[in-house]
Each structure stands twice: as structure tokens, then as C-alpha cells.
C-alpha positions as CSV (number, residue, x, y, z in Angstrom):
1,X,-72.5,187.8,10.4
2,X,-69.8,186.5,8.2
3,X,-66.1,186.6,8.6
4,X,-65.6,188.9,5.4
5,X,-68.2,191.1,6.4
6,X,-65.5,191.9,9.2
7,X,-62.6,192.4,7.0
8,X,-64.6,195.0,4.8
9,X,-65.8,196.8,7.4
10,X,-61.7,197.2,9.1
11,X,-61.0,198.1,5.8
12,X,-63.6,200.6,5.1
13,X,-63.3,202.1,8.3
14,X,-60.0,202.9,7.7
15,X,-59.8,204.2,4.5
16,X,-62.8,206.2,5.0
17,X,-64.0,205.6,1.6
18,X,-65.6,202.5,-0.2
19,X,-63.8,203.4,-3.5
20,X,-60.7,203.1,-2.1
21,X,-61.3,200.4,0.3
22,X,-63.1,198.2,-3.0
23,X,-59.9,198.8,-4.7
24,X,-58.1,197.4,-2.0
25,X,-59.7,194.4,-1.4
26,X,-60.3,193.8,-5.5
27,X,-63.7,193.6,-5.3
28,X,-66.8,195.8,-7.0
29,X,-68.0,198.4,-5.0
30,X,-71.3,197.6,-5.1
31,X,-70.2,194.4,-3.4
32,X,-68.6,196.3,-0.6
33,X,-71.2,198.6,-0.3
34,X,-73.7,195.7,0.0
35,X,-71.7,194.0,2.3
36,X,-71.6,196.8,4.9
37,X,-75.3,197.6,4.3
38,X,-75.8,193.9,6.0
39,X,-74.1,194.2,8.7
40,X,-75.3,197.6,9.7
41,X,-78.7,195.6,9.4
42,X,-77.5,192.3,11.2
43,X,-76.5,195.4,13.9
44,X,-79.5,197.3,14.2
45,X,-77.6,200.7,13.7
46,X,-75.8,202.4,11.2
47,X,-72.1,202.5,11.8
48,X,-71.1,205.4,9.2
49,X,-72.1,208.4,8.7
50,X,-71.8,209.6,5.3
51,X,-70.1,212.7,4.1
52,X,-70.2,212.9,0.2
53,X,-67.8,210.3,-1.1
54,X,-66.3,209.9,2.3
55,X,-67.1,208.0,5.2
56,X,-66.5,208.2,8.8
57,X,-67.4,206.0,11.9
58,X,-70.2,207.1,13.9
59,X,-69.8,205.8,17.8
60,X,-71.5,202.8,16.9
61,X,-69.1,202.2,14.3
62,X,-66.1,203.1,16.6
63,X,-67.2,200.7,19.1
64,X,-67.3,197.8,16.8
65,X,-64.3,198.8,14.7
66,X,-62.5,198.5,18.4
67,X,-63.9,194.6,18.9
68,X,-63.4,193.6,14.9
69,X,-59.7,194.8,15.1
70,X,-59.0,192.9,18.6
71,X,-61.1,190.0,17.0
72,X,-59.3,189.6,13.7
73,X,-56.2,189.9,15.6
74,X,-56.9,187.3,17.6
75,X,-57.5,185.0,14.7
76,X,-54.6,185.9,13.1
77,X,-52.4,185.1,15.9
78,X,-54.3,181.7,16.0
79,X,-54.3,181.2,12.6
80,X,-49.6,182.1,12.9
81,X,-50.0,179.8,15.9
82,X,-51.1,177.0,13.8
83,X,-48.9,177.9,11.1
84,X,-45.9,177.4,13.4
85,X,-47.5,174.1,14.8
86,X,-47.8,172.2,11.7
87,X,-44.4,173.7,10.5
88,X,-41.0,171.3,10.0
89,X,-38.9,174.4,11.3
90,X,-40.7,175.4,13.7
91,X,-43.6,173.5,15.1
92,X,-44.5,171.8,18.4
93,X,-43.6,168.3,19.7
94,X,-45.2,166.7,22.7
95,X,-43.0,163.8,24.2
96,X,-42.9,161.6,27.3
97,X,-40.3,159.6,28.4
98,X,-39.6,157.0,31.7
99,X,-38.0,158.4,34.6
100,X,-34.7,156.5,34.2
101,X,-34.0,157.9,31.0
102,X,-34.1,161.6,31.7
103,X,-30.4,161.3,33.3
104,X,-28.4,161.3,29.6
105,X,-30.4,159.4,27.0
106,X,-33.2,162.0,26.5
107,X,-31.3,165.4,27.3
108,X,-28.8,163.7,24.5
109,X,-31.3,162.8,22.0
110,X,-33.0,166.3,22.1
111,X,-29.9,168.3,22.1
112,X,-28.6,166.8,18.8
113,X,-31.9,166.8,17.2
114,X,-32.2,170.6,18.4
115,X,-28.6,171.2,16.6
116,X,-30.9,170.3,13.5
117,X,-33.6,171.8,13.7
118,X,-32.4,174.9,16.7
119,X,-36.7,176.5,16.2
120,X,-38.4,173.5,16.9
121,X,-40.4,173.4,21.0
122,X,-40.3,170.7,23.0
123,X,-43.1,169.8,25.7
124,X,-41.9,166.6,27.8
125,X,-43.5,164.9,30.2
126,X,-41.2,162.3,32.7
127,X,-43.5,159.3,33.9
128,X,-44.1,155.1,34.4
129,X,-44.9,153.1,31.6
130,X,-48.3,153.1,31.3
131,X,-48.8,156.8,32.7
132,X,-47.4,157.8,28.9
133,X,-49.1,154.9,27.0
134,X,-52.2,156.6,28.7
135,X,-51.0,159.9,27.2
136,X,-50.1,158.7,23.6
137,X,-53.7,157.1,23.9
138,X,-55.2,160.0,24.5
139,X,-53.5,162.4,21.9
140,X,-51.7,164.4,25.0
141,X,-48.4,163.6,23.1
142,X,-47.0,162.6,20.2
143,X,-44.3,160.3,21.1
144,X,-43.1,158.4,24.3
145,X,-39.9,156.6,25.0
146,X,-39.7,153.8,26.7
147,X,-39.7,150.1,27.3
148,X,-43.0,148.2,25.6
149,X,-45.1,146.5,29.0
150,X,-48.1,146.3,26.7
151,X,-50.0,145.9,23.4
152,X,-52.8,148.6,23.3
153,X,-54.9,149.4,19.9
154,X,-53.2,151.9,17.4
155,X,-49.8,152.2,19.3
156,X,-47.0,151.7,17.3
157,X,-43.2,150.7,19.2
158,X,-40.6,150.6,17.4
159,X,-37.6,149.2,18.8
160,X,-34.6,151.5,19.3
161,X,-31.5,150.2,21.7
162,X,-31.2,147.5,24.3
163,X,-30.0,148.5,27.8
164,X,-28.0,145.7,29.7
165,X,-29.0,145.4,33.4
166,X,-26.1,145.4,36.3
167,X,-26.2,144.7,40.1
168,X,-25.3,147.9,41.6
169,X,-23.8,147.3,45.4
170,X,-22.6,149.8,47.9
171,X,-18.4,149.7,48.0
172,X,-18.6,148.5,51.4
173,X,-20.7,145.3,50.1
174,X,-19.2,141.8,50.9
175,X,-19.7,141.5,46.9
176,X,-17.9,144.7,45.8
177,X,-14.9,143.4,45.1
178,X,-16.0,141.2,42.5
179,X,-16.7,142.4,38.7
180,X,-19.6,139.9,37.9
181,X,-22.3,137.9,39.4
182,X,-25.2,135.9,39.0
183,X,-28.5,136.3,40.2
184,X,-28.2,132.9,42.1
185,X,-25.4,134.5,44.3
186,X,-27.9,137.5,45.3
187,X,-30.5,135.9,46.6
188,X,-29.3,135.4,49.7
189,X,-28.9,139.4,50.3
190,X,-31.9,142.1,50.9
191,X,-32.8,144.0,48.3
192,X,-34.0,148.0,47.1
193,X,-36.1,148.8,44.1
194,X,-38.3,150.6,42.4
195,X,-42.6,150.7,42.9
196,X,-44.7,148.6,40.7
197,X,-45.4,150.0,37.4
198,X,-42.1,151.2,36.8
199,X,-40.4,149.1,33.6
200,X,-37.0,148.9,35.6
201,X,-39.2,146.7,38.3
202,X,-40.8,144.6,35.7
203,X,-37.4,143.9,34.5
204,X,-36.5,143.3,38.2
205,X,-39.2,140.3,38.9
206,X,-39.1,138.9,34.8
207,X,-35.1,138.7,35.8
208,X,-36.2,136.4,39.1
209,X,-39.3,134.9,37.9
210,X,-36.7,133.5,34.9
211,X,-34.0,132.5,38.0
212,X,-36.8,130.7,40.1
213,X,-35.2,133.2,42.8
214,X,-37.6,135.0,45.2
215,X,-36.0,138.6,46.0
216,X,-36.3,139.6,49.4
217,X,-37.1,143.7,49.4
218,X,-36.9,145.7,51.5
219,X,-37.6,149.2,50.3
220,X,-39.7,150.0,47.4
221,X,-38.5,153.7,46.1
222,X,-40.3,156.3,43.2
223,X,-36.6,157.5,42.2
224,X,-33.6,155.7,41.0
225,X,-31.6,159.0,42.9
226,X,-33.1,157.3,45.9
227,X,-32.8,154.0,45.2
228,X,-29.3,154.2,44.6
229,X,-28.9,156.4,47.8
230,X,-30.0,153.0,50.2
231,X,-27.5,151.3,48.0
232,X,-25.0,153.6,48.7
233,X,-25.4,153.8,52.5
234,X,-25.3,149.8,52.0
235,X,-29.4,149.4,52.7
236,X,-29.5,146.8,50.2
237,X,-28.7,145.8,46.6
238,X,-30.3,146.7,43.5
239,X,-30.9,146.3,39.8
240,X,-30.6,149.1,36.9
241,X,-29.2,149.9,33.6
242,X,-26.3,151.7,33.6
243,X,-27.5,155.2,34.3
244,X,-25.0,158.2,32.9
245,X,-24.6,161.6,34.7
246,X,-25.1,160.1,38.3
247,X,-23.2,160.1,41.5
248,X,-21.2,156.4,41.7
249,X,-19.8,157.6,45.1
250,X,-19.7,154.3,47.2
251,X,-21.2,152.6,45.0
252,X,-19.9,149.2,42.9
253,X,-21.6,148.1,39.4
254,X,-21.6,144.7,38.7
255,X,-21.8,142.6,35.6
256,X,-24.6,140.2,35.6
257,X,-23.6,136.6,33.8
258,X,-27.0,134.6,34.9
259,X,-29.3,135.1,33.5
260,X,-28.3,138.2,31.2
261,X,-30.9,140.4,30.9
262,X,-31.4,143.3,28.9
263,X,-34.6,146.3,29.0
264,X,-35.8,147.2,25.6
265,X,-36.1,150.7,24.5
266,X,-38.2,151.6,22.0
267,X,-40.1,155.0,20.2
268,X,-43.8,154.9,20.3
269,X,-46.6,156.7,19.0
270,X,-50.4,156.6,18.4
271,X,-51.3,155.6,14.7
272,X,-54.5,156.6,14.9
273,X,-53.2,160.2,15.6
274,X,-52.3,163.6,13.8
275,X,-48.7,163.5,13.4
276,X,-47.4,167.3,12.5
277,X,-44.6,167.9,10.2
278,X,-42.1,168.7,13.0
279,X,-43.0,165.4,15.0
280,X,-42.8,163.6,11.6
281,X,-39.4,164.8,11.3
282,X,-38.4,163.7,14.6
283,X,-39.6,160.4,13.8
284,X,-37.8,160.1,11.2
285,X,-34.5,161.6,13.6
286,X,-35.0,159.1,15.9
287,X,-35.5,156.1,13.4
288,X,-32.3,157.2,11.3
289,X,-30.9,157.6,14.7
290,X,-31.8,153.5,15.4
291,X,-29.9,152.2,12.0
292,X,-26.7,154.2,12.8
């Protein structure tokens, strides 16, 4: 049974006549007629009865006219879906992004691209690290933001904005009255942070291995909300990038002056993988965005 068999028949069956329905789908009549004659044999049953020059279903025929007409909807509806997909203006883009950049960075990013291009979807995915390398790997999204822990095969990173790193203490911190420190005058104090695997902890030990400073921690949090909140209640100190959009209530941000550290922020995607026209376009967004 062929796909155009199914189109004839639709077409037949509502027009009720095969000269009409020929002329309709610019095609001999014989053809048509042919065409029909197969899949009444493909069936095992007629699915017309013939009156004259007209046609009309029989109840075989009304049965599968039902099924074609909810299976050729179907395909078209898949066949718009994809349409849409692959479209600049209104296609589909799959992106992941680390945790601590879903305060302002992101939301910002996606707003102004959106003021571009207002049909484009979004489907975004918050993780660690290597949690959305392991997506981009596997083709579950086209694009993830974030800081580049490791080399893999066919992932591209390009480098976008540097983020500078502070000491953030709570205000009732012997240190809180001071602007700037180094990371030599912290080691004597306890410390909060986030779980392994996170690129704002890799940061964290790279910025003591480099010191030849061993951190004493004593709370290893999931969340920089949280994080921050044992700061805050003066738990211990910590160290982040400026983060915009949250809650600096009794807390104190500190310049770092040794060593200065900064966390890398790059776009990257999988070069090995199909890149629609609407995720093309944000690529280019967010790489025009990167010159500015």
C-alpha cells in the first residue's frame, strides 16, 4: 500500500466520481482508476460501489475512508511539525545551562533574543557541567552554557565572557568591613560550598590548589540560594561570581586581590550534530552577542 494510493482514494471518496477526482489531482483517469483497483485488491474487498458515472463508499469503504483521513492527518500535522522545527521564525531550540547562571545571565540572554525572533520555543534544561556535556553528546540539546571542565570528541566551546570570583561573608563577619582580600587571609576561617561537579567548585579548589591553601569546609550545598543562606546566618565563607537578582541581605562581597581568579563562560555545541535553522540563528545571536 503506497502513500498516494491513500490520497486518491480521500479524494475519490469525496468527490464521488473519478472524473472529477482525476481532474483534481492532474492525473489520467485510467491512472486513478488503476490506482484504486489496487488497493481494493491489496484490501480484499471492494470499497465502492458503482452507480453509473458516480461512485459511493460501500461500509468497507467508509471504514477506511475514516482511518485514511485520521492517518493523513496525522502526517500532515507531522510533516507542519517539522516544518516549524527546521524554521528560522519559528523552530525549536533545546538548551542547557549551569545552575548559577539561571539567576540573570540566561533569563537575559533569552529575553532579548526572543525580542528578535518573539515565535521561536525554548526547551532548557538547568544542570552541572558534565550533566549537559552528557546531553550535547547525546543530541538531547543543541547548545549548553557554561564553563569548559573538559575536552570531549565533536564539542565545540566557544568562549563568551569571563566572570570574576569574590569572597562573599556574612555582615556580621570579622572580615566584613573590609572591601578586598586575599585568599591567604581566608584560610584561617571555615568554609561553605558547592558539591563536586559543579564548575563554581572547580573554580573553588583550582583557586586553592594555585594558593597552596587547604580550605577547611564545612558544608557542601546543591544550591547557591543555599549556600549563600549558611553565609548569611554566618555558617562560613564562600566563593561565587557575582550572582544578579539575589538576596544580599546580611551578606558582604569581597574583592579578591590574590590570586585573581576568573570562571570562563563559554557556548557549546556538538559538531557532529544537526543544527536547525532557528538554533543556527541563535548561534549566531549569541556569537554576535560575544564581539559586542
Amino acid at each position: 500500500m503506497e502513500w498516494q494510493q491513500l490520497e486518491y482514494f480521500k479524494i475519490v471518496a469525496e468527490t464521488q466520481h473519478f472524473t472529477r477526482a482525476a481532474e483534481i489531482l492532474s492525473i489520467a483517469q485510467p491512472t486513478l482508476s488503476r490506482s484504486i483497483s489496487n488497493l481494493e485488491g491489496e484490501l480484499g474487498v471492494p470499497l465502492f460501489e458503482r452507480l453509473g458515472r458516480q461512485v459511493i463508499l460501500n461500509r468497507y469503504g467508509k471504514l477506511f475512508y475514516k482511518r485514511t483521513c485520521r492517518v493523513l492527518q496525522e502526517v500532515y500535522e507531522a510533516k507542519q511539525e517539522i516544518k516549524d522545527l527546521i524554521s528560522p521564525d519559528h523552530g525549536s531550540i533545546s538548551f542547557a545551562f549551569l545552575q548559577t547562571l539561571g539567576a540573570s545571565s540566561v533569563p537575559r540572554l533569552i529575553h532579548h533574543f526572543l525580542d528578535e525572533y518573539p515565535l521561536v520555543n525554548f526547551k532548557m534544561f538547568q544542570n552541572s557541567p558534565n550533566a549537559i556535556l552528557d546531553q550535547l553528546e547525546a543530541g538531547e540539546v543543541d547548545f549548553c552554557l557554561s564553563a569548559m571542565t573538559e575536552q570531549r570528541r565533536g564539542i565545540e566551546w566557544v568562549h563568551l565572557w569571563d566572570e570574576e570570583i569574590f569572597a562573599f561573608v556574612s555582615s556580621a563577619h570579622p572580615l566584613a568591613s573590609r572591601e578586598s582580600v586575599s585568599i591567604y587571609e581566608l584560610a584561617g576561617y571555615e568554609f561553605v560550598t558547592l558539591k563536586q561537579g559543579l564548575s563554581i567548585r572547580t573554580v573553588f579548589i583550582q583557586i586553592f590548589k594555585a594558593s597552596g591553601v587547604e580550605p577547611e569546609i564545612t558544608f557542601e550545598g546543591e544550591e547557591v540560594v543555599t549556600v549563600l543562606g549558611f553565609v548569611s546566618a554566618n555558617l562560613g565563607i564562600t566563593l561565587l561570581p557575582r550572582i544578579e537578582g539575589l538576596s544580599m541581605e546580611n551578606l558582604k562581597q569581597l574583592t579578591i586581590i590574590e590570586p585573581v581568579f576568573q570562571r570562563n563562560i563559554g557556548l557549546a555545541w556538538n559538531k557532529e550534530r544537526y543544527l536547525s535553522p532557528a538554533a543556527k540563528r541563535f548561534q549566531e545571536y549569541m556569537l554576535r552577542d560575544r564581539a559586542k
